[in-house]
Every structure is written in C-alpha cells, then in structure tokens.
TORBALUM-872921 format. One line per 8 residues: number of its first residue (from 1); their letters; for each residue x, y, z of C-alpha. Coordinates in steps of 0.2 Angstrom, whole numbers. Example, Ala and Ser with C-alpha at 12.3 -4.5 7.8 and 13.67 -1.06 7.14 Angstrom:
1> AS> 62 -22 39; 68 -5 36
This chain:
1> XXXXXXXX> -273 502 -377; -288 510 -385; -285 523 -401; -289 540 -394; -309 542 -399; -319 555 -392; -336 542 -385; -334 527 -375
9> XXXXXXXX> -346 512 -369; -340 506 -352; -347 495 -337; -341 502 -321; -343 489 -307; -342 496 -290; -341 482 -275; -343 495 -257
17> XXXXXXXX> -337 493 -239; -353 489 -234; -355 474 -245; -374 475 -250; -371 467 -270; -361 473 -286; -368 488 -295; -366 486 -313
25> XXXXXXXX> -367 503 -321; -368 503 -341; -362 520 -346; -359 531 -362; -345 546 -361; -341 558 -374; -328 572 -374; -333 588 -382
33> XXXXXXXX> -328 604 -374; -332 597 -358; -334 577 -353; -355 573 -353; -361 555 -349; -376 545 -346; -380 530 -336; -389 519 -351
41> XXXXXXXX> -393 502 -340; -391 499 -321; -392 485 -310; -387 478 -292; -384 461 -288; -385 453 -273; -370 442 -266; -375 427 -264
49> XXXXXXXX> -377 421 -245; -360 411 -244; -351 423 -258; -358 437 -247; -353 430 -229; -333 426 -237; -332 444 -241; -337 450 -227
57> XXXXXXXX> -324 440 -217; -311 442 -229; -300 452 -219; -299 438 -205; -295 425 -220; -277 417 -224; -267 419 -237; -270 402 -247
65> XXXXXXXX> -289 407 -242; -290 425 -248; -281 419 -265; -296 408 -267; -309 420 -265; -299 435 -276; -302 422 -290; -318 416 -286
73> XXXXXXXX> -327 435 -284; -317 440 -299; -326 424 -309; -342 427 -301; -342 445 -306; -337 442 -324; -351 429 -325; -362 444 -319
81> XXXXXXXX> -356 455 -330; -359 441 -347; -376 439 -340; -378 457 -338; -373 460 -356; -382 447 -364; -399 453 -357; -398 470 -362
89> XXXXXXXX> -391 467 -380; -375 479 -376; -357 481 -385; -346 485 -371; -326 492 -375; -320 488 -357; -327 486 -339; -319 495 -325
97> XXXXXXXX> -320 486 -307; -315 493 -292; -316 475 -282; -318 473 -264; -306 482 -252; -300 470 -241; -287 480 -234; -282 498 -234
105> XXXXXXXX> -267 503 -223; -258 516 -237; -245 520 -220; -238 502 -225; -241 505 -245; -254 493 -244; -271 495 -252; -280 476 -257
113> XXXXXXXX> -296 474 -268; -300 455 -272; -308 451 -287; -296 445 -300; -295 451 -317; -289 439 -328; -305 428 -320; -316 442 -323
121> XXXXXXXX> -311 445 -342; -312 425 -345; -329 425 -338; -335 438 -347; -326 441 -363; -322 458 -361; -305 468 -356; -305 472 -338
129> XXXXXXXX> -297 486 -329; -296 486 -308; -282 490 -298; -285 509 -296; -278 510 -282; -260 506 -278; -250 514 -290; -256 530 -280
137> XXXXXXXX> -254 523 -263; -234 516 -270; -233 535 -277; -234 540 -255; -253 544 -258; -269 536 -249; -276 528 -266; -291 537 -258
145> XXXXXXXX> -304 544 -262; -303 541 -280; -318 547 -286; -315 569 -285; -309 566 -304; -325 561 -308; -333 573 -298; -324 588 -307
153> XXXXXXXX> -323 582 -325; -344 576 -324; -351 586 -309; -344 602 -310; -360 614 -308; -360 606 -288; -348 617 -274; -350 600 -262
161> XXXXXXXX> -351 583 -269; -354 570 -252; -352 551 -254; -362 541 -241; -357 525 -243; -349 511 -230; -338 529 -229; -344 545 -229
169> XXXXXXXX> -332 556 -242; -332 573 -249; -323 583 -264; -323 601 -268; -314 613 -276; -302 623 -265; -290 640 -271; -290 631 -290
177> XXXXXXXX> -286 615 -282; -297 598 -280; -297 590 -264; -305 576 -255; -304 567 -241; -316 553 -229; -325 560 -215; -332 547 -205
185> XXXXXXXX> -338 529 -206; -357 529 -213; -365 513 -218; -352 501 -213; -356 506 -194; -375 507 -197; -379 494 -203; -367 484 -189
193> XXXXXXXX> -381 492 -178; -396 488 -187; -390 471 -188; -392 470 -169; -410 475 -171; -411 462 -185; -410 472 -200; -400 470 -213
201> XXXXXXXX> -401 491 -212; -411 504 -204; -424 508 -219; -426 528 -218; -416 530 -202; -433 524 -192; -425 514 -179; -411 531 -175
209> XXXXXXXX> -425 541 -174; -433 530 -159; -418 531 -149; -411 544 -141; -393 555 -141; -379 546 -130; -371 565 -126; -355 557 -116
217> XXXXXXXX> -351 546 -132; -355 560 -145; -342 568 -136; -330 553 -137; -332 550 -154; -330 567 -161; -312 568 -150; -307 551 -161
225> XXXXXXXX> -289 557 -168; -294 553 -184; -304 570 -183; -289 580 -180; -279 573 -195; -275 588 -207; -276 586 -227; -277 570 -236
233> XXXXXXXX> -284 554 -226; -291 540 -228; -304 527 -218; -302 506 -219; -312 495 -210; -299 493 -197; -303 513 -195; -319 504 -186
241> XXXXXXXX> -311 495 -171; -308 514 -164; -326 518 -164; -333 501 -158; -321 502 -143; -332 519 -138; -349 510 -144; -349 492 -139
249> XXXXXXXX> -348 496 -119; -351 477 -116; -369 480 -122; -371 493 -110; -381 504 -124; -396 500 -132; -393 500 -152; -408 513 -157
257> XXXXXXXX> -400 526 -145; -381 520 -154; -390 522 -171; -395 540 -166; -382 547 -159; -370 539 -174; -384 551 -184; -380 565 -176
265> XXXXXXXX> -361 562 -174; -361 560 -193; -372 576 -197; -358 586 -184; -342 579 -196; -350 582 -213; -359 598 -209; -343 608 -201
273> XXXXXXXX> -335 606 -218; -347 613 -228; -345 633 -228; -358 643 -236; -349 654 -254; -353 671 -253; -365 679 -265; -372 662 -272
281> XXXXXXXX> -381 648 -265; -371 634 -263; -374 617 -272; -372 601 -264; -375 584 -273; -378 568 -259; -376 550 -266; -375 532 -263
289> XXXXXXXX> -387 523 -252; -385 535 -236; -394 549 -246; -411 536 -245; -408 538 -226; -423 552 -221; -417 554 -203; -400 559 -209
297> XXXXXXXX> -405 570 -221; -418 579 -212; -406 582 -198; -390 587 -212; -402 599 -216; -406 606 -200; -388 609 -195; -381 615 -212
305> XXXXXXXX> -393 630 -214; -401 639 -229; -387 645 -236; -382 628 -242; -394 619 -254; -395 599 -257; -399 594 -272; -412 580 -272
313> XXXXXXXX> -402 569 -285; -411 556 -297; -414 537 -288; -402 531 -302; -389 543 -299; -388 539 -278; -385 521 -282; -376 521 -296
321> XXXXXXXX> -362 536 -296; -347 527 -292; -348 513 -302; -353 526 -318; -335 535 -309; -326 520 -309; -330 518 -327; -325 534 -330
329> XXXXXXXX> -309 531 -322; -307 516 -335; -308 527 -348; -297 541 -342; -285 525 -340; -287 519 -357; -286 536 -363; -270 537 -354
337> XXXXXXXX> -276 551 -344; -271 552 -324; -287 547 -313; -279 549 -297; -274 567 -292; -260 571 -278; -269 587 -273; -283 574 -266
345> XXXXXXXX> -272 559 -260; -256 568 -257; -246 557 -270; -230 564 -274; -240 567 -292; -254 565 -300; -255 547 -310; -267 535 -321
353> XXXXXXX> -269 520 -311; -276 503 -314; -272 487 -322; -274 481 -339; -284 464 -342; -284 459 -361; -282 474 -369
C-alpha cells in the first residue's frame, strides 16, 4: 500500500460491454482542497480479430475455456500497457483495470471481469489493481455503476453526468446523497443492428435516421420490467435477451427502422430522468462513444428542452472518462479511500474495492 501523498500517475484501463479495444488512459490526480486531474496520454487499442471474437463469446465459454482467456486478455493487456509506456517515456505508480465483464448477476452475488492480474502486472511490470466490483456486490450491492465516485470528487460543477456506453448510465446528486443507476442498453444493442447492416457501428446515427419509428415495439420496450425497477439496478448482457425477444420478430423488421426506434426509445428513458433545477440552467456532461452519435444527440436535445443544457465535452474526455475514473478508483484504493458508495449500489455500506497485484 502506497504512503499517503497528495499526486499520483496512474493508468486507467477501461475494457466496455460493447467490446471495441482497451482504452489506456495516462492520468495525473492531485488532492488539494478539492481532487483536480488531467488526462496526459491516451490511446485505444483494437482487439485483435481472434482476441476480440473470444471476448465477445465469453459468456457461452467453459470453464477450463474462460480460465484460459482471463489469463490470456490479462497478458495481452499488460503487454499493451509495456508498450504503451515505453512509447511515451512515462513512470507509472500503478494501473487500475476494470477487465471484461463476463457476467453480472449481483441477485446470485456474482459480478465476473476476465483479465488476470498477476498476468497483467508480469507483463507489464507495474502493480495492478482490478477487481472493483465484487466486494460491493458480496456487501448485497450491484457493484454497478462504479463510476458516480468519480463523477462527484472530479465533475462536480455538472447536475447530470450520462454514460453512453455498451450501457447507458447516469449519476447525480439527490437530497445530499449520490446516486446512480443504468437506464437502458446503448451501444451493446446498436451496434448488434448495425452489424446486420454490415457495420461494425452506425457512424453519426445515419442509418437510425433512414428508418422509421416501430410505435407498437416503442411501446413494448418501454413496458420492459426493468423500467419499473425503483433505486439501485444494474444492466448485464443477459439484460439483452429481454429486448431482442421484442426486436428479432423472426426478421420481421428491417434493421434501420429497429435502429431508430431503439434512438427514440433510448432518448424517452434518459430524458424522463432529467428534471430541470429551478432558478439555474441545469448542466449535463455526455460521454463515451454514444455522445459521437448526432442522431441521438439531436433528438436528446429535442425531448429534454432548454431548460437543461448539454455540455459539448472535449473528444479526449468522451472516449476516455472511465478509464481516467477507473484510475481514479485505483487511487482512492491505494489511498484506502471507499470508491464504491451504497447510496449508488445499495451495499449495506459504502467500501474501497479492488484487488492488489504486486504492491
């Protein structure tokens, strides 16, 4: 465990659910009054082809299988982390990974991201962090989301702070209290769609904007039970089966008019959250790669209003803000800090979660 200092040069390593590469944040914190940062160096990495299809089909893998592939992502991410290193000249304390979320069922005190950390600090050199998650979810929380820690000790001046990754999330404050939850699907659904179209993803929302609202499944999906669930919850991959059962109607709809009306069904979850404050405009920040979608954003912003502002965040900033959180949470770890808070996953308490790799 790190002396208590007041700056710290982590790498935050943020593997999503939609599964495009590893982003590899290099980031700088320093605790004054308040916690500043800044993203130094930044890059994404591309799964390789076979790496890439394992991941994605990691959830249908054995157990002899899956223990294979924990080892190997985690060497292959440490090796990307060396490389990352060397090219930029850095000195790195620790990296913080969140891995690969193979399975989230925190009803069954289950939350499973691969990537090993002993094989990612022997590859890299560096002490590892990763495991974030299941201390909360054995406390009785979801282990989700984690990043409203980050969002109130680095993006304070901001009333709404939205995720749109493979999941679409949001943190606020709420009578003194932070909480967070995931609305809906996002990427991970989208991209399925696109895929159909042969996209690996729908660039700007062009090809929802070519089709046309499906208003009987609109309905259907915004009667999903997940949508009626109060407080703190959560959203897995195996979340999805519910909505594909409403939108792969034995191909009976086209998959520019699934796109758009996903779009709108989306833009109808997120926007109902969002309640204007009294007496001041009311700042939202909109990251990860959902924010690059033009459709989306043209149409949050025609159902939201003009008492709600969007910020328009730097490009480095949409990309890159959960893997600077996630380095973040590494230090708060190292720190000894809690980086999980109850109020957002409904753990009996708030805790510091995440594993120590040679430290």
């Amino acid at each position: 465990m790190k002396t208590l200092t007041n700056t710290y040069k982590v790498i935050g390593l943020m593997s999503g659910t939609s599964g495009d590469g590893l982003d590899i944040a290099y980031c700088e914190f320093e605790k004054k009054e308040n916690w500043t940062f800044q993203i130094q160096r930044s890059e994404t990495v591309p799964f390789p082809k076979n790496l890439g299809k394992k991941l994605k089909k990691s959830h249908l893998m054995n157990g002899y299988r899956l223990s294979l592939l924990d080892v190997e992502f985690g060497q292959w991410m440490g090796e990307q982390v060396r490389n990352f290193v060397q090219n930029n000249g850095l000195e790195v304390e620790a990296v913080a990974s969140h891995g690969h979320t193979v399975f989230h069922q925190p009803s069954k005190k289950l939350s499973l991201q691969i990537g090993n950390g002993w094989a990612l600090h022997t590859a890299c050199g560096i002490p590892v962090i990763n495991d974030f998650r299941m201390l909360d979810v054995q406390l009785g929380g979801q282990g989700a989301p984690l990043v409203p820690i980050g969002d109130k000790l680095l993006f304070s001046e901001y009333d709404y702070c939205i995720n749109l990754g493979g999941i679409a999330n949001i943190s606020m404050d709420l009578e003194d209290k932070r909480i967070a939850f995931d609305i809906c699907p996002f990427n991970l659904l989208l991209n399925h769609f696109a895929e159909i179209c042969g996209k690996p993803y729908d660039k700007n929302g062009k090809l929802a904007k070519k089709g046309k609202l499906l208003k009987k499944v609109l309905k259907q999906l915004n009667n999903l039970p997940y949508y009626q669930i109060e407080g703190a919850k959560s959203l897995g991959r195996e979340d999805l089966d519910d909505y594909l059962k409403i939108l792969e109607v034995s191909g009976k709809h086209k998959p520019e008019n699934v796109l758009h009306t996903l779009v709108i069904h989306y833009v109808e979850q997120i926007s109902k959250i969002m309640i204007p404050h009294s007496g001041k405009k009311t700042k939202v920040l909109v990251t990860g790669g959902g924010a690059f979608n033009t459709f989306f954003m043209e149409k949050l912003g025609e159902f939201i209003g003009e008492d709600i502002e969007i910020t328009q965040a730097d490009p480095m900033l949409i990309n890159f803000k959960e893997a600077l959180i996630f380095a973040f949470l590494g230090v708060l770890r190292l720190r000894g800090e809690n980086n999980s808070l109850s109020t957002v996953t409904g753990a009996l308490r708030d805790n510091s979660g995440g594993l120590l790799h040679g430290l």
